[in-house]
C-alpha positions as CSV (number, residue, x, y, z in Angstrom):
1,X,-7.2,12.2,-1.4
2,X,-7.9,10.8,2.4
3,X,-7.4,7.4,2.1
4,X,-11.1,7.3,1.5
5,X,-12.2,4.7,-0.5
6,X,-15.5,5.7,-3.0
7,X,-15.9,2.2,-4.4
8,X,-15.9,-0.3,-0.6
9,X,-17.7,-3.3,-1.5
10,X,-17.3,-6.9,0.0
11,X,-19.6,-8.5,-2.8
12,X,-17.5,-8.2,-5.9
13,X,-21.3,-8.2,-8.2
14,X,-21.6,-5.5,-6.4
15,X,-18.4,-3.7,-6.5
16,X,-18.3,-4.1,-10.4
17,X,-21.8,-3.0,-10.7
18,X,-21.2,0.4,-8.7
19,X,-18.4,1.0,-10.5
20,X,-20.1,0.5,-13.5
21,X,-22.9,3.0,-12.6
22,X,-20.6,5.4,-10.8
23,X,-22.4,4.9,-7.7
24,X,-20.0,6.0,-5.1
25,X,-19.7,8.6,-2.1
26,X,-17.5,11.3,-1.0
27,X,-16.9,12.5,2.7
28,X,-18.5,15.4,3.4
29,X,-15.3,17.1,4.5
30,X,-14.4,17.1,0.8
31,X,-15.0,21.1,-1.2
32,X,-17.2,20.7,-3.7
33,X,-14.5,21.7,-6.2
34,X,-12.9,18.5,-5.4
35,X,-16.1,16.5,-5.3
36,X,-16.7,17.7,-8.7
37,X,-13.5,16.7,-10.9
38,X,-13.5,12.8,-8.6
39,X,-17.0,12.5,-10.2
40,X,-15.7,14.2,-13.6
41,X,-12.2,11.6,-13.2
42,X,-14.8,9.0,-12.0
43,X,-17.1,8.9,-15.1
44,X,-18.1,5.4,-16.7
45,X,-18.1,6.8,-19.9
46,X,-14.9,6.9,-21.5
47,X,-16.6,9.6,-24.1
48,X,-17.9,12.0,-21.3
49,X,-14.8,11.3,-19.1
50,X,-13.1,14.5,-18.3
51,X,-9.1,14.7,-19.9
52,X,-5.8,15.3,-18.0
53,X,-6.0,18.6,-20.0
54,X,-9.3,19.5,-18.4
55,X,-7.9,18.4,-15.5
56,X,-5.1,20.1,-15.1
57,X,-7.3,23.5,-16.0
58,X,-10.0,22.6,-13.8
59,X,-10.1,25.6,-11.2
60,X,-10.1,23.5,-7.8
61,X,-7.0,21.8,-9.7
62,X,-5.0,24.6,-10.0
63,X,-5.5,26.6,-6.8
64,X,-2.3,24.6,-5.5
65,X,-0.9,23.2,-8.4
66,X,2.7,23.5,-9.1
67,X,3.9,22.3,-12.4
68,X,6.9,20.1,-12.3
69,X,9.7,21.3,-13.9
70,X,12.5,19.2,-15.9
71,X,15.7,20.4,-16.2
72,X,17.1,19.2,-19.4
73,X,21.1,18.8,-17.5
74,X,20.3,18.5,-14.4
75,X,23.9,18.1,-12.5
76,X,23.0,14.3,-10.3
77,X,25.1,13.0,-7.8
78,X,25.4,9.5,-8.5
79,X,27.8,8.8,-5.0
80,X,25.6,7.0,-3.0
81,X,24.5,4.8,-5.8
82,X,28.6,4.1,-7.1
83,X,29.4,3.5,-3.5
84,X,26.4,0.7,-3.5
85,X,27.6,-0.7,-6.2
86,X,31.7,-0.6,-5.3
87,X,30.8,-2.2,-2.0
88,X,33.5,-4.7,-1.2
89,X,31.0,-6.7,0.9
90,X,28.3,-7.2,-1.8
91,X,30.9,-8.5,-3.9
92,X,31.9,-11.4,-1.7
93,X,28.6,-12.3,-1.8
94,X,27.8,-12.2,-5.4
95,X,31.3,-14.7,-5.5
96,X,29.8,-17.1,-2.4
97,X,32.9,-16.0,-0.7
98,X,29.9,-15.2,2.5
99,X,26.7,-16.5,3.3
100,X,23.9,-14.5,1.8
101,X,22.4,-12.3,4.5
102,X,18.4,-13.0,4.1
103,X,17.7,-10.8,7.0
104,X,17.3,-7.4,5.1
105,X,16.0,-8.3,1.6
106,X,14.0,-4.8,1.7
107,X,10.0,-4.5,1.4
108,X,8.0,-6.1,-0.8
109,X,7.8,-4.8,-4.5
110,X,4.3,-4.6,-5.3
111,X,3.4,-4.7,-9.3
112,X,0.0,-4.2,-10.4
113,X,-1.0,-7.5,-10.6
114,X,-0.7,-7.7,-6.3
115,X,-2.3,-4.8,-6.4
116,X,-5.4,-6.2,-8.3
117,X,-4.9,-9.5,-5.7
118,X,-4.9,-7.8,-2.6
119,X,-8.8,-6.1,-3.5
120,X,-11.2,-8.2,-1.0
121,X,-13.1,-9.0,-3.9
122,X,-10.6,-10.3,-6.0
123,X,-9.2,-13.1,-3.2
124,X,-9.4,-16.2,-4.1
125,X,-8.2,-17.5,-1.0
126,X,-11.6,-18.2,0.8
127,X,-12.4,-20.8,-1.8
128,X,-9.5,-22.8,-0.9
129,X,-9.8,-22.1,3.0
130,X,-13.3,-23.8,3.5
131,X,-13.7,-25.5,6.7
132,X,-10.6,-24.2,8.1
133,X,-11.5,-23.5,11.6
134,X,-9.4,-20.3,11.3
135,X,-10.5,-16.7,10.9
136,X,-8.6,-14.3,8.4
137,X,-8.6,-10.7,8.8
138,X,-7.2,-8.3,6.4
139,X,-6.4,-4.8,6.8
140,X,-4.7,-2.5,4.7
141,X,-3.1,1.1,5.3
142,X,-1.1,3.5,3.2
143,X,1.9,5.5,4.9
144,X,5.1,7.7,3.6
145,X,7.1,6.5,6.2
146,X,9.6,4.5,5.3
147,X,9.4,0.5,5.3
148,X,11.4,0.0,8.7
149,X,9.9,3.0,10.5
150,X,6.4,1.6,10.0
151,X,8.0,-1.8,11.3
152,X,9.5,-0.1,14.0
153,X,6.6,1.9,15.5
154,X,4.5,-1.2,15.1
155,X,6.8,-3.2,16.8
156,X,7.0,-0.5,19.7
157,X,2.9,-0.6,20.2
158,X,2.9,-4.4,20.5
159,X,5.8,-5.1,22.9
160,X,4.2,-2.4,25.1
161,X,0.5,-4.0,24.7
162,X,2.5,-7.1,26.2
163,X,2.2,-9.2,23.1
164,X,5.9,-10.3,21.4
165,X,7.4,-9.4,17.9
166,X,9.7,-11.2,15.4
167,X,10.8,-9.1,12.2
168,X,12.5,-10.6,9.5
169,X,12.3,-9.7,6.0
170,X,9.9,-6.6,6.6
171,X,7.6,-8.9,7.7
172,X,6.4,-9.2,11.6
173,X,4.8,-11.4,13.5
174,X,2.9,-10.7,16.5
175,X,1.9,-13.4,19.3
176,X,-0.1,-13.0,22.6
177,X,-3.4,-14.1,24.2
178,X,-6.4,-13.0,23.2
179,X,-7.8,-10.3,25.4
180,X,-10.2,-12.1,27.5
181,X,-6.8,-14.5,27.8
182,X,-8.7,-18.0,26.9
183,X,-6.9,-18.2,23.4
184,X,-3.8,-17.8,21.3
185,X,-3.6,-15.5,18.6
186,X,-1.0,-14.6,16.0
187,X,-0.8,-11.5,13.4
188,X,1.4,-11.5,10.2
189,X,2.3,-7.7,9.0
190,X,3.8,-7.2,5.8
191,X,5.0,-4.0,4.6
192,X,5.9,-3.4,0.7
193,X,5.6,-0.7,-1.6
């Protein structure tokens, strides 16, 4: 609802055991309508758990609700996808008349199964890393901007912290000095969706 996590546990024993117990917090920001049906959706037990029906006639639900509505013949304008696919140039490529162009591959396609990876508790990465004089840090954000504008405004707030960029495959790299300038740092950001 806020990008407000209720479940933000670096032990995964712990995690799962909060979860289990339905142990978690809300902001305080949060009416106590919508309080209410997170704890009702949030319910361990699958027999006590409240329904999408009760959901959708719970009354903090509906107050802005707007059911969706599905037009049976919806007229669709299928230009922009026939133009795609009668591009000239893709052709030439799917023939190896041209190189392929790696640069713009688009962002990453996240299936649930990433999803599931990328929880802190779920990374098995640190039991391969031991002893590695590195440190990893991971941080991860939500946006509706699109893939490049994220990229974009990222890149923006970098080059003008003094620090430079490489993008290539919706992926950018970031390299500078630390701020106290006695070490050299690098960041990887990766947008998908």
């Amino acid at each position: 609802m806020a990008g407000y996590l209720p479940f933000d546990e670096l032990d995964l024993t712990t995690l799962y055991s909060k979860i289990e117990r339905a142990e978690f917090s809300c902001p305080s920001w949060f009416p106590m309508g919508a309080k209410s049906l997170i704890h009702r959706i949030l319910d361990p037990n699958p027999q006590t758990r409240i329904t999408i029906e009760q959901i959708r006639s719970d009354e903090w639900f509906k107050k802005s609700y707007v059911p969706a509505r599905l037009l049976e013949y919806e007229d669709i304008n299928l230009d922009d996808v026939n133009a795609v696919f009668d591009d000239p140039e893709i052709d030439k490529e799917e023939r190896g008349d041209e190189p392929s162009r790696n640069e713009d591959m688009g962002p990453l396609n996240l299936n649930a199964f990433d999803l599931i990876i990328l929880s802190q508790g779920l990374n098995l990465a640190t039991l391969f890393d031991r002893g590695k004089d590195t440190m990893k840090h991971q941080t991860r954000f939500v946006s509706r901007k699109p893939a490049r504008v994220v990229l974009s405004s990222m890149e923006v707030v970098a080059q003008s912290m003094g620090y430079k960029t490489h993008i290539r495959n919706y992926k950018m790299r970031v390299e500078g000095l630390s701020t106290n300038k006695t070490s050299h740092f690098s960041i990887i950001l990766e947008v998908g969706f």
